[in-house]
N, C-alpha and C positions, 0 to 999 in steps of 0.2 A: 665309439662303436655305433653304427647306423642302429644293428637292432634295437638299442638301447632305448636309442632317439625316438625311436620307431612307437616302442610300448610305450615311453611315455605320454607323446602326444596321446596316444590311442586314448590309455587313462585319462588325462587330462580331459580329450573330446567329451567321452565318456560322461564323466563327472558331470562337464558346466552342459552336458545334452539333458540329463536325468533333472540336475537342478534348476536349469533354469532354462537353454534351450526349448525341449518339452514344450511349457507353458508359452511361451513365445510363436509357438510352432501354431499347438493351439487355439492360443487369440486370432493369429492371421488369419488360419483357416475356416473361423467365424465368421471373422471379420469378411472374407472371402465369398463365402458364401449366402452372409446378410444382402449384401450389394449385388449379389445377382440373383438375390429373390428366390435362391435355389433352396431346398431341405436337404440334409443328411437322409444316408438311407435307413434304415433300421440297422439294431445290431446282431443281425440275423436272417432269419431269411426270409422273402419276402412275403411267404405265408404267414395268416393272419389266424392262431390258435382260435379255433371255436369252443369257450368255455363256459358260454353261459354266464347263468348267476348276474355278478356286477355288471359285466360287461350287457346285457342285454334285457337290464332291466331300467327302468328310469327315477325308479322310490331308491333309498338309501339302502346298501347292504345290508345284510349282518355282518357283524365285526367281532373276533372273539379277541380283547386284546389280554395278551399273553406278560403276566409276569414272572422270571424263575427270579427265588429269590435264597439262596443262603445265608442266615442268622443276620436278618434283616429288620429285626423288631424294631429299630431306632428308626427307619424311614417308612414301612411296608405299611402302618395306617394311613399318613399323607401322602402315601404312593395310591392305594386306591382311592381315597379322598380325589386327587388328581385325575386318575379316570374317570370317576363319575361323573364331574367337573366339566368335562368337556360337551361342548358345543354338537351333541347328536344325540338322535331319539337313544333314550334309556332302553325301550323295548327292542331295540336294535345292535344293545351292545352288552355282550357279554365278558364280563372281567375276572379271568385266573389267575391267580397265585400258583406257581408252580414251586414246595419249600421240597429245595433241593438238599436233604439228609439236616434240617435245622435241629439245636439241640435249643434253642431259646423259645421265645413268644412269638415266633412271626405268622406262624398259624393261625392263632386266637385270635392276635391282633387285623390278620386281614379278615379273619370269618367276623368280627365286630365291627371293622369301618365298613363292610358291606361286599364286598368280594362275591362275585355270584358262584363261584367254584374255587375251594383249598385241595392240592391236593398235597397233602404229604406224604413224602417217597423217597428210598431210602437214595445218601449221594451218589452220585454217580455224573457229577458235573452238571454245569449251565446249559448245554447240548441236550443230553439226555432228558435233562428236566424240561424244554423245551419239546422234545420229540412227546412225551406224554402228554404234555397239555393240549399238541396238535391235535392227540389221537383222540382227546376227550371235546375238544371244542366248537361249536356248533354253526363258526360263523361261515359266510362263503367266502369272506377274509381275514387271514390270523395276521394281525400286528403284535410288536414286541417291543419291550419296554425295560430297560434298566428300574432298581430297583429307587436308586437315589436320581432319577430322572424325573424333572417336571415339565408336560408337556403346556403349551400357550392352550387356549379353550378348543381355536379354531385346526388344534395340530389334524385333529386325525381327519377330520373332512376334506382339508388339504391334500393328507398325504395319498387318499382311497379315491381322491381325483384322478389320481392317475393311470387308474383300471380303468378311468373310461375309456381308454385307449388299448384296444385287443391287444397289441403285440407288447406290450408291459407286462413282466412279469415278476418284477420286483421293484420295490421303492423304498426308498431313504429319506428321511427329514434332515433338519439341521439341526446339529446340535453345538449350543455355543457351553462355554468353560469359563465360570464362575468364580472371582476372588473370593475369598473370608467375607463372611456379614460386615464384619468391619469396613470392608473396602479398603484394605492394607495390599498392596502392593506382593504380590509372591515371586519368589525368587524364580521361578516357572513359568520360561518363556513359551507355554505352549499355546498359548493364546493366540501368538505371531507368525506361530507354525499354522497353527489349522484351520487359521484366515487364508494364509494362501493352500491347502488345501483344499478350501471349501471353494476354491475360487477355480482349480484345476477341476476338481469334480461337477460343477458348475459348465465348465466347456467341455468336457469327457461327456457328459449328460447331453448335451447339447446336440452335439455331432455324433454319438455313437451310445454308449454307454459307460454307464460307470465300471470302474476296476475294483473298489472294494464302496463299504457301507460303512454303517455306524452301528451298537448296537441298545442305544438309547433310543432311537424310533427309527423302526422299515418294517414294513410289512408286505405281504404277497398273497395272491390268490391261494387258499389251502388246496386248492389240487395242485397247485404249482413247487408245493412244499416238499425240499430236498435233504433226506435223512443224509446226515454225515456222520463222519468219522467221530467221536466224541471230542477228542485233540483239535477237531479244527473248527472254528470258530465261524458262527454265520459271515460278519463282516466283509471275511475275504471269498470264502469258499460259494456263496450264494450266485452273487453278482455274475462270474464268470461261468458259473454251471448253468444259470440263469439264458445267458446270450449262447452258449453253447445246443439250448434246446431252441432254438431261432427265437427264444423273444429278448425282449430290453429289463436293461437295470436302470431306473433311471434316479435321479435327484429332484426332488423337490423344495427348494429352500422356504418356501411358506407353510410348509409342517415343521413348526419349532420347537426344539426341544433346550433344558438347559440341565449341564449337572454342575458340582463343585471341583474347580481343577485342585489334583494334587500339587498340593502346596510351595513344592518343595523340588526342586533340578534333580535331588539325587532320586526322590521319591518317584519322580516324573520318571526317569532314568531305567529306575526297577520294574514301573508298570511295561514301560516299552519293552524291555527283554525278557522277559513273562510274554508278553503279546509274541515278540518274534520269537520265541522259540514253541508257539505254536501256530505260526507260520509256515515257517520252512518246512513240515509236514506236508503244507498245501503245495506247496511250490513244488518240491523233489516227488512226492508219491501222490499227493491229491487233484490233480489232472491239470493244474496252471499250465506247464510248462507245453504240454500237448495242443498245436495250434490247429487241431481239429474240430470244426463246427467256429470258430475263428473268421468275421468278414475279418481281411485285410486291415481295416484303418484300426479295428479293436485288437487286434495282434500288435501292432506299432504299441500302444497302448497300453498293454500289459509288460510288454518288453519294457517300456519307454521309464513307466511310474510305479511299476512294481518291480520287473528283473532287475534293474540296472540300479533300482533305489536299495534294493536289497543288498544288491552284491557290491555297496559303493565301499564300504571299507573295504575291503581286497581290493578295488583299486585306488582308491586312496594310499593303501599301504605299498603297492606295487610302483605306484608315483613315485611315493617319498623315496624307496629306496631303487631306484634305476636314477633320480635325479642326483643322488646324495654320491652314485656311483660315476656319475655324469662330470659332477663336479669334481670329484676327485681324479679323474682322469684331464681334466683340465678343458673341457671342449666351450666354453665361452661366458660370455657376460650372460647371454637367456637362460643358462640353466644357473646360474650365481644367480639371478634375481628370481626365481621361482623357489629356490632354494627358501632363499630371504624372504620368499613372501608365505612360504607356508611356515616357518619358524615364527614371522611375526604372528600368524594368526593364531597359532598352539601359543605362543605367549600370552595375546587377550585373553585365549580362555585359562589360562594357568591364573590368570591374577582378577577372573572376574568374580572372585569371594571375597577380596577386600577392595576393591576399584567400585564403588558406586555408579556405575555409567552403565545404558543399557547394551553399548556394542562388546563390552566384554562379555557380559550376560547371552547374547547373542549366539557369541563364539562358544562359550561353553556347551552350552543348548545342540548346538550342531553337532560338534566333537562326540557329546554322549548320544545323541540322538545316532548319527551314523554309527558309532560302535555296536551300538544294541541288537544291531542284525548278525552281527559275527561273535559276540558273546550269546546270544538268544542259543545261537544255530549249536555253539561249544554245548550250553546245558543241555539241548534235545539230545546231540550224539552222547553224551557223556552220561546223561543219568535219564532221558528218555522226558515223557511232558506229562502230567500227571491231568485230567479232562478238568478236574476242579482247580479254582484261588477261591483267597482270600481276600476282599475288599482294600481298594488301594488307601494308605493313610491318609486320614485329612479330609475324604470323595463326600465322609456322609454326615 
């Protein structure tokens, strides 16, 4: 049956556009535009926000960096330790704790490793405790920080670099994912994921703006600071509200940051569906989908590395089964060897728990990594997303 024919390629296009096309697309058009000496235009419009403060001074901001922390006693002293730590006037940087409904030590603990503001306040999630600390902090820019997050000395002069540039209105560091002290090998390919991650956001930065952040280091101009929904998470929901008020999200990979990756594929697994299912909040009702205030090349962009990464299981599962019907109606050898070829790859990862080799590990890693968005999306309709978690196993 043509239609058949028809949806599958579609999927398939699909698929290898989002995975790997995409990133292909945007090398060239770097690559394009380095060799004609040309610049990207902003990600917005081509007015230049008059905000004062950083942008129009030439001494160092003030910086308020912001940590919320829920029952964080185990990391939240050498969490400030660590900001103190860094490579910028003292008198210039002021450090909150924000203990989001803690029932432990993490209070005391950051009001003794030196924390210039505690506040604690009843839960109400990582969001809301962040929304307070904006409302109390003094700087002309709020950076944010994971609790189990250590930043390099030179992270935040790095990352507040990039207010020197009026039309930046948000920025992200990098953050790399850390084996066990031991330096034992974890079953958790994510390492290999969010190298090439950091590699598309990297070219997304480059040419237009980023599509989501990290939430172990970015920070923004505090007039520039967007109250959300509690459910939806700076990361994704910033960046694109961000470029929507005409200015940039951009990437700075010399603000480094580093946490401890969870350990563990299935562990890995759980963080990611927790994450998407306070996603698809942003996506269906928190303005993603709406490509208004959108230049063109950051619509490609959103579609490209968020819509299409999101909705890849449905077409992956639409694949499987228009090929499976494909085949059964007998229409050739190309849909026999796709057949074949998506059965071998559900194989590697069926057997990359006793197979020592990393391409099975690989496979698996993908398999649950692509589910996450279609199990995420099942929990939000099904029992709704709750603004707080609980720290992922293994992180601190």
């Amino acid at each position: 049956m043509l239609a058949l024919e028809i949806i599958f390629w579609i999927c398939i296009a699909l698929i290898v556009w989002t995975q790997l096309g995409y990133a292909l697309a945007l090398a060239a058009l770097a690559r394009l535009l380095r060799r004609g000496g040309l610049t990207a235009p902003p990600a917005g419009s081509s007015r230049s926000p008059d905000r004062g403060g950083a942008h129009q001074k030439n001494d160092d901001p003030y910086v308020s960096l912001i940590v919320a922390a829920h029952d964080e006693q185990q990391v939240i002293a050498a969490k400030v330790a660590d900001a103190l730590a860094l490579d910028y006037p003292r008198e210039r940087l002021q450090v909150i704790v924000a203990c989001d409904g803690c029932t432990d030590a993490t209070a005391q603990r950051a009001r003794d490793a030196g924390a210039d503001l505690v506040l604690e306040l009843p839960r109400g999630g990582k969001i809301r405790a962040q929304d307070a600390a904006v409302e109390r902090a003094s700087g002309e820019i709020v950076a944010f920080s994971d609790a189990n997050s250590s930043w390099e000395p030179s992270a935040l002069r790095e990352l507040i670099a990039a207010f020197r540039d009026p039309r930046v209105g948000y920025a992200c560091g990098q953050v790399r994912f850390l084996q066990d002290a031991l330096g034992r090998e974890a079953s958790n390919q994510e390492g290999v994921y969010w190298r090439y991650e950091l590699a598309l956001r990297a070219l997304e930065s480059r040419l237009s703006s980023i599509t989501a952040g990290n939430g172990a280091i970015y920070a923004l101009p505090r007039d520039a600071y967007i109250v959300v929904d509690p459910i939806m998470g700076h990361d994704l929901s910033l960046p694109f509200n961000i470029v929507k008020r005409g200015m940039r999200a951009v990437y700075v990979p010399a603000a480094r940051a580093s946490e401890k990756m969870v350990p563990s594929l299935l562990g890995e697994f759980a963080r990611k569906r927790r994450m998407m299912s306070h996603t698809w909040p942003i996506v269906l009702r928190g303005g993603m989908l709406s490509p208004r205030g959108y230049p063109p090349l950051y619509a490609l962009m959103i579609f490209s590395h968020r819509l299409l990464r999101y909705t890849s299981p449905i077409l992956h599962l639409v694949a499987f089964a228009a090929n499976v019907a494909l085949v059964a109606e007998g229409r050739g050898l190309p849909y026999n060897l796709t057949l074949y070829l998506q059965g071998l790859f559900l194989a590697f990862a069926a057997v990359a728990g006793v197979v020592p080799f990393p391409l099975p590990r690989l496979a698996r890693y993908y398999v649950l990594t692509v589910a996450s968005p279609l199990l995420g999306l099942w929990d939000w309709l099904r029992h709704g997303t709750p603004a707080w978690w609980d720290a992922a196993e293994g992180t601190r």
